[in-house]
C-alpha positions as CSV (number, residue, x, y, z in Angstrom):
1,X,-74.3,62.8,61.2
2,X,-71.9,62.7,58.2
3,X,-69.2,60.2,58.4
4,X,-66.1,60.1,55.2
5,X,-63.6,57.7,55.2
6,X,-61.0,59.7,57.1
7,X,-63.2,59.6,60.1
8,X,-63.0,55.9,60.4
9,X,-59.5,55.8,59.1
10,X,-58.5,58.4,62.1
11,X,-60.8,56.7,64.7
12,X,-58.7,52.7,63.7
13,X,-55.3,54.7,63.8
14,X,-55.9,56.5,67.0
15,X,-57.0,52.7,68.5
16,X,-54.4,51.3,66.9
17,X,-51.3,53.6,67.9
18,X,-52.8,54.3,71.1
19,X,-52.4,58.4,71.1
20,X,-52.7,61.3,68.9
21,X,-49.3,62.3,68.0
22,X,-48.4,58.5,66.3
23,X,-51.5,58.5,64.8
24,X,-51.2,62.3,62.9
25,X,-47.6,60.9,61.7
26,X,-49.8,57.4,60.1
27,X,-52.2,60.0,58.7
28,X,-49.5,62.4,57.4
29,X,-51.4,65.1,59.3
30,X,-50.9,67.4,62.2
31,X,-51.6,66.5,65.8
32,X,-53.8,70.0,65.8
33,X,-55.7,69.0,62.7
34,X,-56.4,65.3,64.2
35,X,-57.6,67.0,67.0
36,X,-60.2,69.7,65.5
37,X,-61.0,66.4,63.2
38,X,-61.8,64.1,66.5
39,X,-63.4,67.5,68.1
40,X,-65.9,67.9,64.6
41,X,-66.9,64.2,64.6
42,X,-68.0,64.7,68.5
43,X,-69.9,67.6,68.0
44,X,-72.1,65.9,65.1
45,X,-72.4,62.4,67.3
46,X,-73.5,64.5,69.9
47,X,-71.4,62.0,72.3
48,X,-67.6,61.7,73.2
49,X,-66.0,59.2,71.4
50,X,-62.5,58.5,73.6
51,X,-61.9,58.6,77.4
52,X,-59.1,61.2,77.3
53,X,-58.3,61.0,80.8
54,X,-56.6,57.5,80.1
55,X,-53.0,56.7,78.9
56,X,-53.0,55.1,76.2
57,X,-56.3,57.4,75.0
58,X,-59.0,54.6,75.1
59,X,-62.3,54.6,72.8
60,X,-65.5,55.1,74.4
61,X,-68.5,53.1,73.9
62,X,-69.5,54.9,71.4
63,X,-66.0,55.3,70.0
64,X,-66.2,51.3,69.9
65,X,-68.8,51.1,67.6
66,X,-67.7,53.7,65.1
67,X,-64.3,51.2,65.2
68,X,-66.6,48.3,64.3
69,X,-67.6,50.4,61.6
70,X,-64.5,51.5,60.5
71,X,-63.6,47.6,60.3
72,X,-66.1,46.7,58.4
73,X,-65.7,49.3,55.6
74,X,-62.2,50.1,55.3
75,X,-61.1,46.7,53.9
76,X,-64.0,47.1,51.8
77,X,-62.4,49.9,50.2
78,X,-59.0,49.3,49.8
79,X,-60.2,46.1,48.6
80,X,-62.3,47.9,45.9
81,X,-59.8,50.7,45.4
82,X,-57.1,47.8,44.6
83,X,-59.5,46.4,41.8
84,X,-59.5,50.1,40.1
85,X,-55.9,50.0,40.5
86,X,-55.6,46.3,38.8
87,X,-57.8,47.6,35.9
88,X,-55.9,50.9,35.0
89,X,-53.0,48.6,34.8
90,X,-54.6,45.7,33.3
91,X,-53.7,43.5,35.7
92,X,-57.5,42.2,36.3
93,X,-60.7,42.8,34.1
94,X,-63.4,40.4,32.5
95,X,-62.8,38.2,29.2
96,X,-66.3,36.7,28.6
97,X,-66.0,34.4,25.3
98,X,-68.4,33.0,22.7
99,X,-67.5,30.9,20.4
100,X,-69.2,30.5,16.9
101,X,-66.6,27.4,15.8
102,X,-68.1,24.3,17.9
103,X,-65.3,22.1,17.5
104,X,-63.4,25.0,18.9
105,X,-64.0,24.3,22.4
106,X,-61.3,21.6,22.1
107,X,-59.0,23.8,20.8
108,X,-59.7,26.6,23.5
109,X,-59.6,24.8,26.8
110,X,-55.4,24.5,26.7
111,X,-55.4,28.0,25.8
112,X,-57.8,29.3,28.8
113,X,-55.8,27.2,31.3
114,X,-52.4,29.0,30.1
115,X,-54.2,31.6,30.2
116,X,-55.7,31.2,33.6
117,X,-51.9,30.8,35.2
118,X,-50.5,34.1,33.6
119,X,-54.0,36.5,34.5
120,X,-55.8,34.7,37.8
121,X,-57.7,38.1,38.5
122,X,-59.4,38.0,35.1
123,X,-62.9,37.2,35.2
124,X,-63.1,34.2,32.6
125,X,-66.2,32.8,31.1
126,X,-67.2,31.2,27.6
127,X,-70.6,30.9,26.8
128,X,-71.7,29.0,23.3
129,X,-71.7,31.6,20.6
130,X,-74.1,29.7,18.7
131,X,-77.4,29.6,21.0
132,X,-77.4,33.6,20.6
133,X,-76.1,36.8,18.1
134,X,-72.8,36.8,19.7
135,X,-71.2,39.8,17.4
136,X,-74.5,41.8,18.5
137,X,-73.2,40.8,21.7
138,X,-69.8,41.8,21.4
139,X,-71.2,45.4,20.6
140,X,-73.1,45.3,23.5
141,X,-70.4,44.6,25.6
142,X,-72.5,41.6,26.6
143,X,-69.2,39.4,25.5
144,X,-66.0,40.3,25.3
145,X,-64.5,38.0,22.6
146,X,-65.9,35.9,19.9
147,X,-64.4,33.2,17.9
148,X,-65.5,33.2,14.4
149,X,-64.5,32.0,10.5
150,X,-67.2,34.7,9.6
151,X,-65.3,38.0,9.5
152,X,-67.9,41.3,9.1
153,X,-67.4,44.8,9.1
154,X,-69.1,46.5,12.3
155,X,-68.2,49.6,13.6
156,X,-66.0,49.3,17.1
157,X,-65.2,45.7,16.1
158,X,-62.0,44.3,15.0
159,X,-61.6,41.0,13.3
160,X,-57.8,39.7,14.8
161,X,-56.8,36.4,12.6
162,X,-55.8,33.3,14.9
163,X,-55.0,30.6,12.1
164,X,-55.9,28.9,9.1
165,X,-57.2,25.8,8.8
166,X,-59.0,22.8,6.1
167,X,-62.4,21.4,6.4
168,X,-61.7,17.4,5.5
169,X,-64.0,15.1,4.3
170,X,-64.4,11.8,7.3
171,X,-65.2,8.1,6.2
172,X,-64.6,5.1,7.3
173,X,-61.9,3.2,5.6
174,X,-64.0,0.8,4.2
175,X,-66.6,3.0,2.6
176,X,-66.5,3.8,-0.9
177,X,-65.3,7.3,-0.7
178,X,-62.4,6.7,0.5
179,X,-60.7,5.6,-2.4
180,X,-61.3,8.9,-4.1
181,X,-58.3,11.2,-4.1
182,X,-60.6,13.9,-3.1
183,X,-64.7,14.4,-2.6
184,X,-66.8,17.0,-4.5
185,X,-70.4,17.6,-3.3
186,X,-72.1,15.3,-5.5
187,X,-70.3,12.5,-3.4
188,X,-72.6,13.8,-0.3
189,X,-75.9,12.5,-2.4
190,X,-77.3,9.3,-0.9
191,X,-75.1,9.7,2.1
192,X,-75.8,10.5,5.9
193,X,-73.7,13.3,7.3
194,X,-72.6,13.4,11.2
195,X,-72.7,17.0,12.2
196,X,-72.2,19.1,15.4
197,X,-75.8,20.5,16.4
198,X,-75.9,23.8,15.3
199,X,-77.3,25.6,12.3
200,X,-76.3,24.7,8.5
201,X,-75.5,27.9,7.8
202,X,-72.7,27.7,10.2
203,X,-70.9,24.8,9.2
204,X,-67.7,24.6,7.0
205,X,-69.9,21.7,4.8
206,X,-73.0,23.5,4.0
207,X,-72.0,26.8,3.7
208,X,-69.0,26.5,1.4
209,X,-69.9,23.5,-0.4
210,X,-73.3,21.8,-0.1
211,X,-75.2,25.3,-0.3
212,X,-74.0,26.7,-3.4
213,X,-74.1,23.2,-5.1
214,X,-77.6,22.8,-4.2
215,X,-76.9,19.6,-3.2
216,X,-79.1,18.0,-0.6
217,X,-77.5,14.6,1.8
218,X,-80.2,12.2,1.9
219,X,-79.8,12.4,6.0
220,X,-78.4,14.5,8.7
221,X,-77.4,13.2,12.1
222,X,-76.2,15.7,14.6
223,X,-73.8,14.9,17.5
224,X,-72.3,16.6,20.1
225,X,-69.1,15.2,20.7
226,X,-66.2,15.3,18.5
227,X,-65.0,11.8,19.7
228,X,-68.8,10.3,19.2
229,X,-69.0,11.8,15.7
230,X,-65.2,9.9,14.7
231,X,-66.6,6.5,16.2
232,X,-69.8,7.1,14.5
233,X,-67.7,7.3,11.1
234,X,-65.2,4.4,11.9
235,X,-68.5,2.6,12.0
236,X,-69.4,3.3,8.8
237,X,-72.6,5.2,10.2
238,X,-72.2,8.3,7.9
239,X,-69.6,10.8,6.4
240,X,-68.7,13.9,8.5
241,X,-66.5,17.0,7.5
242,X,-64.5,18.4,10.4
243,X,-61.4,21.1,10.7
244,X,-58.1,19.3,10.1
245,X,-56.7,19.8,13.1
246,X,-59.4,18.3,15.0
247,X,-59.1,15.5,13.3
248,X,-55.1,15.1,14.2
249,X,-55.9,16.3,18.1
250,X,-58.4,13.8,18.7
251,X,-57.1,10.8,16.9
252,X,-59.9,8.4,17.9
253,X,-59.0,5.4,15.6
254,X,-57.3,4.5,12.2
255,X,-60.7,2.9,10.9
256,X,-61.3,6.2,9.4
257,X,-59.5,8.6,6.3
258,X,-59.6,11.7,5.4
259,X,-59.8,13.4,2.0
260,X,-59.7,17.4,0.9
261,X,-62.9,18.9,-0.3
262,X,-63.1,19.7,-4.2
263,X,-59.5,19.4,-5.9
264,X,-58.2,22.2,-4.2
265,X,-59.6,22.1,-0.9
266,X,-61.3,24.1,1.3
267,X,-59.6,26.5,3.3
268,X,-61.0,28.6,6.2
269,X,-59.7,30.9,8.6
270,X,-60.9,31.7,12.4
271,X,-60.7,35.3,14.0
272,X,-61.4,36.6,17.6
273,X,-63.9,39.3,17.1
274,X,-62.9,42.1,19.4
275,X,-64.1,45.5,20.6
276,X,-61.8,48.0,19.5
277,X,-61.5,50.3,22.9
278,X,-60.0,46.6,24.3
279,X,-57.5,45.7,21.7
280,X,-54.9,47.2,24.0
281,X,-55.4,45.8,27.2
282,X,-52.3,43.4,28.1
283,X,-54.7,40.2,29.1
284,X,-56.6,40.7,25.7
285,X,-53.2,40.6,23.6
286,X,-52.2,37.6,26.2
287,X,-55.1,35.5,25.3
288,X,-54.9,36.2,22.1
289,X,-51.2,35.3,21.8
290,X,-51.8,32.0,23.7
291,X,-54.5,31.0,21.0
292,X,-51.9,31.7,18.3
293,X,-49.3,29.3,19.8
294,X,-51.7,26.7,20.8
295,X,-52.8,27.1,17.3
296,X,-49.2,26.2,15.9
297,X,-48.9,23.3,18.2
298,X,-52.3,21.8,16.6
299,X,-51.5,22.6,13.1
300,X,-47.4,20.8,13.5
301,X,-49.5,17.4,15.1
């Protein structure tokens, strides 16, 4: 037996409007053609499906349980043919994030939440860019946004700029440092530095100034939270080198300064990596408008 949609859909209207001829108008079809429909659908059940000697025509047994059917699967598929609908217009889709800026999750959260308000059929997830190849993942449509200061040319992918922003140098007020006017990397010798727990390589401190000046602390303590790392400092525990505007959005204590990097400071920038096929969808641009403004509000703090 071979049952489409518009045998379930004309079996629920038939039940529901009680006769043939209110039903064909529903259906936007002739009262013949529901007819030879009904008549086709008989022959392959091999049963009748309505009692046609009773006013209103009545379902059968069998008629019954093709209507359990039909109730079962039609919502099904208007529910699913409303999600196709949502995605031609961008209405709904999936924005799976990863994020290669650890102290970015602070900075993200207000921004997902705005986000969250304007787009509530969009599938939103973040998952830490930095335990896995996220831009390989982004390629792979495995993600669908990454946060990153480390711009690269790869084919599909487009690098959209959120904001600018300076690594600072952390100490307490008390240490020794923090008289200078500024700190080179020489000043890290003999010191322990506070860092987030992710590679070297991806931190603002080693790849843009202890790296290329060979220059070694003499120990590294790695903390998760952005908050911890600040008290750690304000205790004179160790130095730390954080974005400037995490240091203004936390704002922890004032047992700690900060101080540029080198004489002219150290200036980075953060993009969200996209796929070029979804640059125009209207929650994309959305999101990354709302990380542009939440952006502005950290940077004025």
């Amino acid at each position: 037996m071979h049952i489409e949609f518009r045998h379930l859909r004309t079996i629920k209207a038939i039940h529901d409007y009680g006769g043939l001829a209110r039903a064909a108008d529903q259906l936007n079809i002739t009262q013949s053609a529901l007819s030879h429909q009904i008549k086709g659908l008989e022959d392959q059940a091999g049963v009748e499906l309505f009692v046609r000697r009773s006013k209103p025509m009545r379902l059968s047994p069998a008629g019954q349980r093709l209507l359990r059917l039909a109730e079962q699967v039609l919502p099904q598929v208007e529910a699913t043919l409303s999600e196709f609908s949502s995605l031609r217009d961008g209405r709904s889709g999936r924005m799976h994030i990863a994020i290669e800026c650890h102290a970015c999750f602070e900075w993200l959260f207000p921004v997902l939440e705005a986000f969250r308000k304007s787009w509530p059929d969009v599938d939103v997830d973040i998952r830490p860019g930095l335990a896995f190849d996220a831009l390989p993942a982004l390629q792979k449509e495995e993600v669908d946004l990454v946060v990153s200061s480390d711009p690269e040319e790869l084919p599909g992918v487009e690098f959209v700029e959120l904001f600018d922003y300076n690594a600072v140098f952390v100490a307490a007020a008390t240490h020794p440092l923090a008289s200078k006017p500024y700190v080179d990397a020489e000043d890290f010798r003999g010191e322990t530095l506070i860092t987030y727990p992710v590679e070297r390589t991806r931190l603002d401190v080693f790849s843009q100034l202890l790296i290329p000046a060979k220059v070694e602390p003499t120990a590294i303590r790695q903390v998760e939270l952005t908050a911890v790392i600040l008290l750690l400092v304000a205790s004179n525990r160790g130095i730390s080198v954080l974005p400037d505007w995490v240091v203004r959005e936390v704002k922890y204590s004032s047992d700690y300064v900060t101080r540029p990097l080198t004489e002219s400071g150290i200036t980075r920038r953060l993009y969200a990596a996209i796929r070029s096929d979804d640059m125009d969808k209207p929650f994309v641009r959305k999101l990354v408008d709302l990380a542009r403004v939440e952006a502005r509000k950290l940077q004025t703090q």
